[in-house]
N, C-alpha and C positions, 0 to 999 in steps of 0.2 A: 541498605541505603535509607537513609530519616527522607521524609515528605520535605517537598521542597515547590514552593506554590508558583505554576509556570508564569513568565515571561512572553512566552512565544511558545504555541502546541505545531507540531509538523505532523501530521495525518498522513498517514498511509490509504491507501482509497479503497481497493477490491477488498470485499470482506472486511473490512473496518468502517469505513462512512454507505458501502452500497454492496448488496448482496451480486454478484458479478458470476458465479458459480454455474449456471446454466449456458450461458454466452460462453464462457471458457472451455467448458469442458466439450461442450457440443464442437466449437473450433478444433480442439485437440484429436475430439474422435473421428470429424473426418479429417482432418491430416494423417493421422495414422492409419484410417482404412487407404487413403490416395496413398501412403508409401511403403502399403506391403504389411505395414506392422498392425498387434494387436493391440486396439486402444486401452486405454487405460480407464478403468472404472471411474464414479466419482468418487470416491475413498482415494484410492490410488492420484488421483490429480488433487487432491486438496493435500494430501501428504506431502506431494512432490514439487507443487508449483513455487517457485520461491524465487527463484533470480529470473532477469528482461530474457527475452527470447533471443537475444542477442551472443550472451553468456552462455543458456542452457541449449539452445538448440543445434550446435555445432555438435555439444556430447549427447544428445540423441539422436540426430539424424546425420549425422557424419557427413560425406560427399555430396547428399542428399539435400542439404541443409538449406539451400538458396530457395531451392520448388519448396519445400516445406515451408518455409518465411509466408511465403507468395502464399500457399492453400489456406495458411492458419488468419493470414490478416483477411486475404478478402472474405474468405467465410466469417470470421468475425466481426467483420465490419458492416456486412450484408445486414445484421438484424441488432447487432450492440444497442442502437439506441431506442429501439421498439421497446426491449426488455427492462431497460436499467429501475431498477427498485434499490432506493436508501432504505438502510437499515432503519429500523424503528429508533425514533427517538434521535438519530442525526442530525437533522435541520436544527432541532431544539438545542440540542448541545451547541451546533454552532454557531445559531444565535447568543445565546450566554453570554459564552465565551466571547463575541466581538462586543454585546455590549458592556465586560468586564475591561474592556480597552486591551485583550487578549492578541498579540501578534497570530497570524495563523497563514499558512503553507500546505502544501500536497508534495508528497515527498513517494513517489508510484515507480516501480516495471514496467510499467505500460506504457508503450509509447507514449509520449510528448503529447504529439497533433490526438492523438484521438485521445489521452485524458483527457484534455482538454476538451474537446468535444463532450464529451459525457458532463465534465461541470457544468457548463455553459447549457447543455439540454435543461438540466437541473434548476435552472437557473441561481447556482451557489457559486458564480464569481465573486459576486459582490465581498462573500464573508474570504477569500484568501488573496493575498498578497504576491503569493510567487505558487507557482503549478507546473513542479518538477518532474518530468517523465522519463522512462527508459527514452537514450540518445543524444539527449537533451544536455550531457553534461562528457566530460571525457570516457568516464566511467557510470555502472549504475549502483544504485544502493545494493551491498550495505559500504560501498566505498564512499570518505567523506567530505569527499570535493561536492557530493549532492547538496549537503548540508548547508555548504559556502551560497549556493545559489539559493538554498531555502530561505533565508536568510536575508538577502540580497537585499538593499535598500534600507537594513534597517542598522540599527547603532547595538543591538542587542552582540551580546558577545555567546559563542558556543559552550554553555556550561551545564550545570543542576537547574537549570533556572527554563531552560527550553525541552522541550518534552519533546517527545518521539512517540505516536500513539501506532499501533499496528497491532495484527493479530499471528505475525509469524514469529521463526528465529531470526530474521535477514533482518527484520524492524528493529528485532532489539538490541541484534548487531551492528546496527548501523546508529544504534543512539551510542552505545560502550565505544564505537571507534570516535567518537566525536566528544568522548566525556560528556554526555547529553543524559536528561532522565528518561530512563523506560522504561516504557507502560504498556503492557499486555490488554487487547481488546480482545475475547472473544467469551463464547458461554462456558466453555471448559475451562475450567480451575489448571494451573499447570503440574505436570506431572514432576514426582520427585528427581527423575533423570533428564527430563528436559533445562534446555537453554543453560546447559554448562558452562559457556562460554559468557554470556551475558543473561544474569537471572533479571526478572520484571523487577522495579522498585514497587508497583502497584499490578494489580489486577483488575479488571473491570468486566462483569459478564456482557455488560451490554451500553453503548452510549447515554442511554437514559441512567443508568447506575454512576457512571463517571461523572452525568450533570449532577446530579444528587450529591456526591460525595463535596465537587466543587461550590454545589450550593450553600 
């Protein structure tokens, strides 16, 4: 796919604009001590975490699945916003980009109500437009009715031209179901058997690199 200079960037938020990896995983490890199971390393949870809890937590916690919802938010919610650290060089990028006259969105798993809480702590309303979250929509990413809300308000039409920035396969999935550009955020370069289904148009080790390139 040829470079193609965004119209509108849609941000994926855990691991892409804010390091979130402590708060998550700590939630998942007591949920899984509260129901019996063994937790999951951090290796193991950064591997595996990829769709809303909505989607994935019926096929891990089966019957179980409602007390698990219940243990995983309130534990997570208990100390979320103590924690929250933006990735280095975040703010900068999104600065940029809004004074480049750059459309810009949140396009998350995470619940709705509590993204939104973490922006708002941040205080980085200001720089997005629309702040998509798991629930928030019929379906969650990488399905592309998200997209339609990303979007929402503006005249931009879903093309090359609006970016999809994240650091999984579900982000870059959910750019290729929308014919959207996608763009890999994280420090590992992609591997030759990864993202089969939808390869990066770019790579970025870090936001500060993706400002750079944009600069």
């Amino acid at each position: 796919m040829t470079f193609s200079s965004p119209k509108a960037v849609v941000f994926d938020w855990d691991n892409t604009l804010i390091d979130s990896w402590v708060s998550i995983h700590h939630a998942l490890s007591v949920t899984f001590e509260e129901m019996g199971m063994v937790p999951w390393t951090l290796e193991e949870a950064k591997d595996r975490v990829r769709a809303s809890a909505r989607e994935s937590f019926p096929l891990i916690f089966g019957d179980k699945v409602d007390a698990a919802t219940k243990i995983f938010y309130d534990t997570y919610e208990a100390s979320h916003l103590d924690v929250l650290t933006p990735l280095p060089h975040a703010k900068e990028l999104l600065e940029f980009l809004v004074s480049k006259g750059i459309y810009l969105s949140i396009v998350s798993n995470k619940k709705g109500y509590i993204l939104r809480k973490e922006v708002s702590k941040l205080g980085w309303d200001k720089f997005f437009q629309n702040i998509i979250g798991a629930n928030d929509a019929e379906k969650d990413k990488p399905d592309p009715v998200v997209m339609d809300l990303a979007l929402r308000g503006s005249d931009i039409p879903l093309d090359e031209h609006v970016w999809f920035v994240g650091d999984t396969d579900v982000d870059l999935q959910c750019a290729c179901n929308c014919a959207c550009y996608p763009v890999l955020i994280r420090p590992e370069r992609p591997k030759v058997e990864e993202f089969i289904e939808c390869k990066p148009a770019l790579h970025f080790k870090s936001c500060g690199e993706m400002k750079t390139f944009l600069s």
